[in-house]
C-alpha positions in Angstrom: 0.0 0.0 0.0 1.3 3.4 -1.0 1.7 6.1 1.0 1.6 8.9 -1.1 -1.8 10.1 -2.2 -3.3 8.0 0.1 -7.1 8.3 0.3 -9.3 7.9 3.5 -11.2 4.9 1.4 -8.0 3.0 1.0 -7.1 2.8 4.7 -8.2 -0.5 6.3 -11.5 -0.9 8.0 -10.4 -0.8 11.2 -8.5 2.1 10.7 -11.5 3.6 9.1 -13.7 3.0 11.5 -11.3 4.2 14.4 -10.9 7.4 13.0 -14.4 7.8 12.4 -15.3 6.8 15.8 -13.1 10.0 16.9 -14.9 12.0 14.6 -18.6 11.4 15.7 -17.0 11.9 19.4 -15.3 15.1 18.9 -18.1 17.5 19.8 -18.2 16.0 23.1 -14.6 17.5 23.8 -17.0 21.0 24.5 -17.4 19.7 28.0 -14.2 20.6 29.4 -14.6 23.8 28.0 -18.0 24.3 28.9 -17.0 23.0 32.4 -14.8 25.7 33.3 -17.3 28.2 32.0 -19.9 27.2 34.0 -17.6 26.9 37.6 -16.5 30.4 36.5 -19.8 31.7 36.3 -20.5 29.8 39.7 -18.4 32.2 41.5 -15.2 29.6 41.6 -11.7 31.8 40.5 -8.7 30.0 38.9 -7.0 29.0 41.9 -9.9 27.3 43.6 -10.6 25.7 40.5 -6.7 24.4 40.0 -7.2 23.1 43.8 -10.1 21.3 42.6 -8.6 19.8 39.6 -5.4 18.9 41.9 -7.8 17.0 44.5 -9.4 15.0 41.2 -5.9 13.7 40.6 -4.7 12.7 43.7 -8.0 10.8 44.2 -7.1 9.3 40.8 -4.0 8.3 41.4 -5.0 5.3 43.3 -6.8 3.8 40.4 -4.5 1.8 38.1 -4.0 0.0 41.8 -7.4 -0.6 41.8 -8.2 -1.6 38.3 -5.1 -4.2 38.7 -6.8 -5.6 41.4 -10.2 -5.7 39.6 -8.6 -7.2 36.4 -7.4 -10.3 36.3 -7.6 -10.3 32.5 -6.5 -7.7 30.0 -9.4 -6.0 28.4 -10.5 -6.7 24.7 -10.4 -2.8 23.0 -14.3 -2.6 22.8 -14.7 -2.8 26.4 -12.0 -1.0 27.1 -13.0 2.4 25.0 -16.5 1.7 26.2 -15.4 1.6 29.9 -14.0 5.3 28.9 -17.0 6.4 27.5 -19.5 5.0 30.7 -17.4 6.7 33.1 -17.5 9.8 31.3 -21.9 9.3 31.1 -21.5 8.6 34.7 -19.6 11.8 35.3 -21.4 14.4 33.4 -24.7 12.8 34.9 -23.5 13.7 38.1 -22.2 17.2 37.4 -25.7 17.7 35.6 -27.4 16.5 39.0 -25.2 19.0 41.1 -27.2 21.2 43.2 -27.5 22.7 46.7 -25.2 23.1 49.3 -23.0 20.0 48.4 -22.8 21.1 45.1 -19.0 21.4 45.3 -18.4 17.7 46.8 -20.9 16.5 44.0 -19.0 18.1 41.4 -16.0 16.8 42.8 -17.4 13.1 42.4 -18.8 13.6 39.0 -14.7 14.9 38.1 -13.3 12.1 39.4 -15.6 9.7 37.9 -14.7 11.0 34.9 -11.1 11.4 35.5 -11.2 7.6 36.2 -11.8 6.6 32.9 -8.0 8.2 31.7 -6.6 5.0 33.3 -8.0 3.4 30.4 -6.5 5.5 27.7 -2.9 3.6 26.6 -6.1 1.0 24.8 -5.7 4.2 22.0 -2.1 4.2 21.0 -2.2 0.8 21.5 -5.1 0.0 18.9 -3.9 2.8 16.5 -0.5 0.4 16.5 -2.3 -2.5 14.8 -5.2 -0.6 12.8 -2.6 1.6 11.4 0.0 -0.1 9.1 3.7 0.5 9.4 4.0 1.3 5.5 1.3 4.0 6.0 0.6 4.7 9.5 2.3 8.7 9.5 -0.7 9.5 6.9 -3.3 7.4 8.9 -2.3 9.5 11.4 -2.4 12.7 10.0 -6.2 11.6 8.5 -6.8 10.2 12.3 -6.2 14.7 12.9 -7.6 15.9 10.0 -11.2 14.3 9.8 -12.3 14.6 13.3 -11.5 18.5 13.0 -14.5 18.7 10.2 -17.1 17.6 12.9 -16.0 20.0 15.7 -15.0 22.9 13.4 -19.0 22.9 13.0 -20.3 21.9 16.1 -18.2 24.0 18.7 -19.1 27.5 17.0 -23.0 26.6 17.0 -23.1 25.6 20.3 -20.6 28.3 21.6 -23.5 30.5 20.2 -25.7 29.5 21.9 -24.3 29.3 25.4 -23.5 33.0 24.5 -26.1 34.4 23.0 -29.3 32.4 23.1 -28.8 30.6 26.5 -26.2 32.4 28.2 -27.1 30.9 31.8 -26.0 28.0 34.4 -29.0 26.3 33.6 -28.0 25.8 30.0 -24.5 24.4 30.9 -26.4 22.1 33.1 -28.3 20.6 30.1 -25.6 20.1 28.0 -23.6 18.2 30.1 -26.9 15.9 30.2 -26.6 15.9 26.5 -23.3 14.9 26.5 -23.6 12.1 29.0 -26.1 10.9 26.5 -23.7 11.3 23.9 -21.2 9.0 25.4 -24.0 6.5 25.5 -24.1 6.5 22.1 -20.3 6.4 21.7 -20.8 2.9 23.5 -23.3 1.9 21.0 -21.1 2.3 17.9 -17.9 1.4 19.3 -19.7 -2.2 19.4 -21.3 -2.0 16.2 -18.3 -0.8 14.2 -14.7 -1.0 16.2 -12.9 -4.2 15.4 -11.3 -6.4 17.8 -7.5 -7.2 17.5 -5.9 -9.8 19.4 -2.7 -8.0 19.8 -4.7 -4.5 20.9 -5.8 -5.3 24.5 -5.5 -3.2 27.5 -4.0 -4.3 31.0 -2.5 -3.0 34.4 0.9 -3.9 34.5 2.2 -5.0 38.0 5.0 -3.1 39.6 7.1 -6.9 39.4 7.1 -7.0 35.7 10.6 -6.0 34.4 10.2 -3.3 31.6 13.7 -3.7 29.4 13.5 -1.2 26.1 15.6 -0.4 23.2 18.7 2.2 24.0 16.9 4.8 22.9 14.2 4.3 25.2 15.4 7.1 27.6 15.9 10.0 25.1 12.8 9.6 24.0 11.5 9.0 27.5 12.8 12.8 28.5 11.4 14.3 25.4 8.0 12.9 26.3 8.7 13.9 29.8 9.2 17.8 28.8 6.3 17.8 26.3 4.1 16.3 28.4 5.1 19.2 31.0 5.4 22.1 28.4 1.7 21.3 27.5 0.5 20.4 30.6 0.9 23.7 31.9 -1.0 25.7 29.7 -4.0 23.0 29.9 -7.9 24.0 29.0 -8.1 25.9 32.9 -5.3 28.4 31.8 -6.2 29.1 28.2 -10.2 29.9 29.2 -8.5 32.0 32.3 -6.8 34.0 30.1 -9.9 34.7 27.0 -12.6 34.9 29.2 -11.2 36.7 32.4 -7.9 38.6 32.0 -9.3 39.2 28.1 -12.7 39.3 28.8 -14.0 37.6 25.8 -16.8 35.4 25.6 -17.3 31.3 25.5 -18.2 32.0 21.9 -14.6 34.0 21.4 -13.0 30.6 22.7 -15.3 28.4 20.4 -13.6 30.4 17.9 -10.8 29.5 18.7 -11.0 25.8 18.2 -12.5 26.9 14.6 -9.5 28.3 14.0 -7.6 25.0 15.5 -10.1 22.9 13.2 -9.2 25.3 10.3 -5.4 24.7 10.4 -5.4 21.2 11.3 -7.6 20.7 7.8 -5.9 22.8 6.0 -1.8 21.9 6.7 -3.2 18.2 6.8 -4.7 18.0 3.2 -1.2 19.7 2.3 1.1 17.4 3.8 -1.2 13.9 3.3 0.7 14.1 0.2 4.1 14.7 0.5 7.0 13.0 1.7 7.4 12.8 5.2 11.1 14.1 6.9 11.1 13.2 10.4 13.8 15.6 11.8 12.6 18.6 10.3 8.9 18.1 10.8 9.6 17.4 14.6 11.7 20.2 15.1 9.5 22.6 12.9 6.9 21.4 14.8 8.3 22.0 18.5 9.6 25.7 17.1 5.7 26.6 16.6 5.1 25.3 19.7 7.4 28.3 20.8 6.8 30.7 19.1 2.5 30.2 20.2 3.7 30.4 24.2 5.3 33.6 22.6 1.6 34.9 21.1 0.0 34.3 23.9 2.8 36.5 26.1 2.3 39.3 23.3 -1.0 38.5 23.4 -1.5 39.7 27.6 0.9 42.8 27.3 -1.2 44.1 24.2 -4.9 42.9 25.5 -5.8 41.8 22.7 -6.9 38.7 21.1 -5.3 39.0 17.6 -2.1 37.3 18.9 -4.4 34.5 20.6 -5.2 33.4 17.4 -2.3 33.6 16.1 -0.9 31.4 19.1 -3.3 29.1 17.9 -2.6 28.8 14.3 0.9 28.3 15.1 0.5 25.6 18.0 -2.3 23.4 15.5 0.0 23.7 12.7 2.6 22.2 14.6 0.6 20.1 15.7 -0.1 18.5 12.5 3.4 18.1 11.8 4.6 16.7 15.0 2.1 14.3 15.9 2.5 11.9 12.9 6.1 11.7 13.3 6.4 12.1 17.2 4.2 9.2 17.3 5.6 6.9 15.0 9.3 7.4 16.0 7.7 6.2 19.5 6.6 2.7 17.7 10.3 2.6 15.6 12.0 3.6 18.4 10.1 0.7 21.7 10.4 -2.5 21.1 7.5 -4.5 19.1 6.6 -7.0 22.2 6.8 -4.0 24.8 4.7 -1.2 23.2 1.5 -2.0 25.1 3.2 -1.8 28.4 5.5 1.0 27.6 2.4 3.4 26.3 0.9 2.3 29.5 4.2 3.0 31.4 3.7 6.4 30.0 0.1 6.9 31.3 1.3 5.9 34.6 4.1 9.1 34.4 1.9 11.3 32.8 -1.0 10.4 35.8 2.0 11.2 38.0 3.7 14.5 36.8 -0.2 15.6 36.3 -1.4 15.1 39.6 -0.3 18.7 41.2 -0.2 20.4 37.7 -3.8 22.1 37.6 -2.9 23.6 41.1 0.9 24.7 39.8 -0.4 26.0 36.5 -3.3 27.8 38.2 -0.5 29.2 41.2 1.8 30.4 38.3 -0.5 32.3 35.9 -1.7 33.5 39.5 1.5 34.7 41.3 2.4 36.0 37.0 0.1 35.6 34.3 3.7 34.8 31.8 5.1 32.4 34.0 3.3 29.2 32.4 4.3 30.3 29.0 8.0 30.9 29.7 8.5 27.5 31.1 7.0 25.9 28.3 8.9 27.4 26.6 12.3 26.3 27.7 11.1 22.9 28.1 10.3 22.8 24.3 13.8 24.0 23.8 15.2 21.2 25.5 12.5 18.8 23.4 14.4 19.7 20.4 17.0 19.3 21.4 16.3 15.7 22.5 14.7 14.9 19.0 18.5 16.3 16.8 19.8 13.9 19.0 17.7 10.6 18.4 17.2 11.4 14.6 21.0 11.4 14.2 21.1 8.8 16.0 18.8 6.6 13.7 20.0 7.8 10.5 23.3 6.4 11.7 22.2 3.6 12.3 20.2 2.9 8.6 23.3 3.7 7.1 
């Protein structure tokens, strides 16, 4: 199968089906936005809410523990995205119920229920390793970013609208995180009417005994993933809608927008690259630059008050994006070992779950104690990311030669 000009209708079924499985999902992604909107208009303020966040975590953190415990069996990848996709129904059913003066510890549940089902989420990488082919899997991955972007491009302005404009009120929030836990039902239904099973893509809590040997290259790559994973988790979804819809004082709509915009760029730089020859080093590195230079908009972006540099953060963080992600993600599978890629993606859940579990509360104290702090420290930690991926993609062109 050829890579170049490769059509959505050529990739396999499962691959197909995957991807579209994404796409019929992504206007659910609203809720986190929609979330923080509705605790801000609650009265909450960014550092109570980073507090909150910080307690979902550490509540969290306990559960791969408990899931081991539980499962004595890996989990088939049906059961395992569906597991994701009940917790989440569970969760925004509860944050829909929220009322009277417990409504902070009932919010609290309904986050942590949902929080839960991220334990789950190494079943993704995982299955995208087998329903994507090696001989074409940087273009199934760049149509696993593009085509999921059509759906929310059109869906997250409409109901941004209305949330602003039509029904601007807490009781509106309320119903559409009961729509979206019925949403997620639905999710369920077609992830067992159209997502394949594959032996090899199965889901399962290591234990702490199992000895986790890796290629030599394991550890680079293990440090860049580290300093992404901290680069973007300290301007998460909390900190961006802080900084539109308080210190900018924008509406939900203006941050809808926004994720046009994303949606715009992601189709656009992905219908350009799909067909052209993939160069590993310098989409990685062009990619990670962008990444820079959108912590630099945003910077710009508070000492002007002005959106116009918001978007352009955002046209420069999607577009590199879209050429990082295929290749970031791929060197991962050249670079771990075939027969330890389930457990190292789920190794790398377990860090992330761990670096993560303070981050709301340390991203919500630093744009706090100075709105540019987030934004400069992601920006030195993509500095050292690049630095990180010069090194490995030397090293494995020395090694083809």
């Amino acid at each position: 199968m050829q890579s170049k000009n490769l059509r959505f209708r050529d990739l396999p079924k499962d691959a197909k089906n995957y991807i579209m499985m994404h796409a019929l999902g992504s206007p659910l992604m609203i809720g986190e936005y929609a979330l923080i909107m509705y605790l801000f208009m609650s009265g909450y303020v960014v550092l109570q809410l980073g507090v909150l966040f910080t307690l979902v975590n550490i509540i969290v953190a306990s559960g791969p523990l408990i899931v081991g415990k539980l499962l004595d069996r890996a989990l088939g990848a049906r059961i395992a995205m569906s597991v994701i996709h009940f917790l989440e129904f569970l969760g925004y059913l509860i944050i829909f119920l929220a009322a009277g003066p417990y409504t902070s510890l009932i919010l609290l549940i309904g986050l942590t229920v949902m929080k839960f089902g991220t334990i789950f989420y190494p079943i993704y990488p995982t299955y995208e390793h087998y329903a994507f082919p090696e001989e074409i899997r940087e273009k199934a991955f760049l149509y696993h970013i593009i085509i999921p972007e059509y759906v929310q491009g059109l869906a997250f302005p409409i109901m941004g609208f209305v949330l602003s404009y039509v029904f601007p009120s807490l009781l509106a929030y309320r119903y559409l995180f009961l729509g979206l836990a019925a949403g997620n039902l639905l999710m369920i239904a077609y992830i067992h009417s159209r997502i394949g099973e594959i032996k090899e893509a199965r889901f399962k809590v290591e234990k702490s005994k199992n000895k986790f040997r890796i290629a030599k290259a394991f550890f680079s790559i293990f440090a860049i993933e580290i300093c992404l994973l901290l680069a973007e988790s300290l301007i998460p979804t909390l900190v961006l809608a802080y900084f539109v819809l308080l210190l900018l004082k924008y509406s939900f709509f203006t941050l809808m927008l926004l994720e046009v915009m994303n949606s715009a760029v992601t189709i656009l730089m992905g219908n350009i690259l799909k067909n052209k020859e993939v160069n590993s080093r310098n989409w990685l590195v062009i990619g990670v630059l962008l990444f820079m230079l959108g912590q630099g908009m945003f910077i710009l972006a508070g000492y002007l008050k002005s959106i116009i540099p918001v978007f352009a953060a955002i046209v420069f963080l999607t577009a590199g994006n879209v050429l990082w992600f295929p290749v970031h993600r791929s060197l991962l599978y050249r670079t771990i070992p075939r027969e330890k890629r389930g457990t190292f993606f789920g190794s790398i859940s377990t860090v992330e779950r761990t670096i993560s579990i303070f981050i709301p509360f340390i991203s919500a104290l630093l744009i706090t104690i100075y709105v540019y702090l987030p934004f400069v420290i992601a920006m030195t930690l993509y500095t050292v990311s690049i630095m990180g991926y010069i090194k490995i993609t030397k090293r494995n062109a020395r090694q083809r030669e």
